[in-house]
Structures are given as C-alpha cells and as structure tokens.
C-alpha positions as CSV (number, residue, x, y, z in Angstrom):
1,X,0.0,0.0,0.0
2,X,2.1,3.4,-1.0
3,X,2.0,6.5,1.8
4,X,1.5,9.5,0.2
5,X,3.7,11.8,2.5
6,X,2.9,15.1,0.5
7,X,-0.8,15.4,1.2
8,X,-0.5,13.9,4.7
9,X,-4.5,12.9,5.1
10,X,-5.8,16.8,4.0
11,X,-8.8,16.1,2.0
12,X,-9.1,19.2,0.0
13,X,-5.4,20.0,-1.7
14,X,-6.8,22.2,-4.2
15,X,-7.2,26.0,-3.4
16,X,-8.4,28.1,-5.5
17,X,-6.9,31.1,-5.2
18,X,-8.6,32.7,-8.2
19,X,-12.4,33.1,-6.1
20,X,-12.9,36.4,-5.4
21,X,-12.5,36.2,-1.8
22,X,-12.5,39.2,0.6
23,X,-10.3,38.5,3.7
24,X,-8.8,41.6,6.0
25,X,-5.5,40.5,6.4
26,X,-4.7,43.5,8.4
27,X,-6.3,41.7,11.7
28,X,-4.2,37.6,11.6
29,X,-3.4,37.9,15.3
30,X,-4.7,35.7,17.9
31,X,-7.5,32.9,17.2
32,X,-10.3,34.9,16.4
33,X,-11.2,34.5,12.6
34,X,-9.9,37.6,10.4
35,X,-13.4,39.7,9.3
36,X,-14.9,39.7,6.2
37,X,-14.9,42.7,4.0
38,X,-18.6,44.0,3.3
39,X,-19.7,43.9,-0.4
40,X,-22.4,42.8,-2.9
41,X,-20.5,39.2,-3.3
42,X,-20.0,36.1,-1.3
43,X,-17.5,36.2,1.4
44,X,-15.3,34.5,3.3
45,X,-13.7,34.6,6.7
46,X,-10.5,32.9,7.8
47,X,-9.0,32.0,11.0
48,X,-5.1,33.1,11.3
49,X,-4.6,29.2,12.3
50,X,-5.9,28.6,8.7
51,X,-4.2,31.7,6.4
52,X,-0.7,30.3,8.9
53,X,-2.1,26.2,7.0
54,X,-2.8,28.0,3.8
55,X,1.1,29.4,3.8
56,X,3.0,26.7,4.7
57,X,0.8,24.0,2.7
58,X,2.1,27.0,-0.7
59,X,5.5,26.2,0.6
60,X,5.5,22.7,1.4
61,X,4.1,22.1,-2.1
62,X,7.2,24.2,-3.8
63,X,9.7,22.1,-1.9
64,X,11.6,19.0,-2.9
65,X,11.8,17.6,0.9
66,X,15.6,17.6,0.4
67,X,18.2,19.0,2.0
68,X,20.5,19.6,-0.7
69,X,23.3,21.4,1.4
70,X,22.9,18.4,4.0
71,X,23.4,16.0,1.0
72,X,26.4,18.1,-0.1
73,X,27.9,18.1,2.8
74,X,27.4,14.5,3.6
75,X,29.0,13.8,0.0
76,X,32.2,15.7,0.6
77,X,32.6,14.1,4.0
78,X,32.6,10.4,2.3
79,X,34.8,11.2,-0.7
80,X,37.5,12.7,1.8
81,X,37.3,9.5,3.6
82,X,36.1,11.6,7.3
83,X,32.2,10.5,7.3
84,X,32.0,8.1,10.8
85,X,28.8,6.6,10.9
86,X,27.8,6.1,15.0
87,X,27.0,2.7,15.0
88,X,25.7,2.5,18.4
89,X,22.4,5.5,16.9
90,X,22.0,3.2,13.8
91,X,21.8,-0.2,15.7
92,X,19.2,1.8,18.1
93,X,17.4,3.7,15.4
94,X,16.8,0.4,13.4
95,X,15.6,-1.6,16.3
96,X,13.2,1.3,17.0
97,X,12.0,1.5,13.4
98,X,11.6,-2.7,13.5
99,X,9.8,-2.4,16.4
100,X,7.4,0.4,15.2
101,X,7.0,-1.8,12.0
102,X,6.1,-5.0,13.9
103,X,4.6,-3.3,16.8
104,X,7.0,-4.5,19.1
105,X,7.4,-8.0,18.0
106,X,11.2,-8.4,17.4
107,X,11.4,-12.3,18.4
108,X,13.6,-13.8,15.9
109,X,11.4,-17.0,16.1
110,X,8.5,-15.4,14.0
C-alpha cells in the first residue's frame, strides 16, 4: 500500500486562489477569525490558524523535501574519507523503526 507523505490525510489539496475572496488580512493575530470585508458578493472569513495552513501547505508544495546542502555536505565528507557513521544510533534507530513496523514484536522466532 504506498504512503502519500505530501498530502499527509488533507482532504481538499486544491485551493483556489482565483475566487474572489475578501479577507482583512490587516487583523491575523490571535485565534479569532480575520473579518470579512462587506460587499455585494459572497465572502469568506479565515482563522489566522488557517491563512498560517494556507502558507505553509504554498511552501510545502514548492519544496523537494531535500536537504541539498545536508546532501552536499554529507557527499564531501565520504569522498574525503572523514564520514564516521555512530553505530551504536544506527543499531538503536533500526531496532526502534523494527519495532514500530512489527509493533514491538522483534522475536527472531517469528
């Protein structure tokens, strides 16, 4: 069954940005929802919780999930020869991820 890690369970991925919304964006502080403009058309009001979702959901679209500079680096550190991998993490971080995968049954016997 493939994860889909991008869309992380949001229903609706699609905004359109092209409805003629009204939103005061002058007034994002605290929780309470940001007032509609008055006018002849529909409007709508949004929370500063949801314009903060709106931004970073923009940004997390635009983004490859890679850290290039973190690759880089990690690059030049094994072609020098000076990359030392902790052993002791990686044994504990693969027996945690084996045990969150069989939900904490390691036994060798199954």
């Amino acid at each position: 069954m493939p994860i889909n890690i991008n869309n992380n369970g949001l229903k609706n991925t699609n905004i359109d940005t092209k409805t003629n919304r009204q939103v005061d964006a002058g007034s994002t502080a605290g929780n309470s929802p940001a007032p509609a403009k008055s006018g002849g058309g529909d409007s709508v009001s949004l929370t500063s919780e949801a314009q903060q979702l709106s931004r970073l959901q923009e940004k997390a679209m635009g983004s490859s999930g890679i850290d290039q500079a973190k690759v880089d680096r990690i690059k030049a550190q094994i072609e020098s020869g000076s990359y030392k991998v902790d052993v002791e993490r990686l044994a504990s971080k693969l027996a945690e991820f084996e045990g969150d995968l069989f939900g904490g049954q390691t036994n060798g016997d199954e």
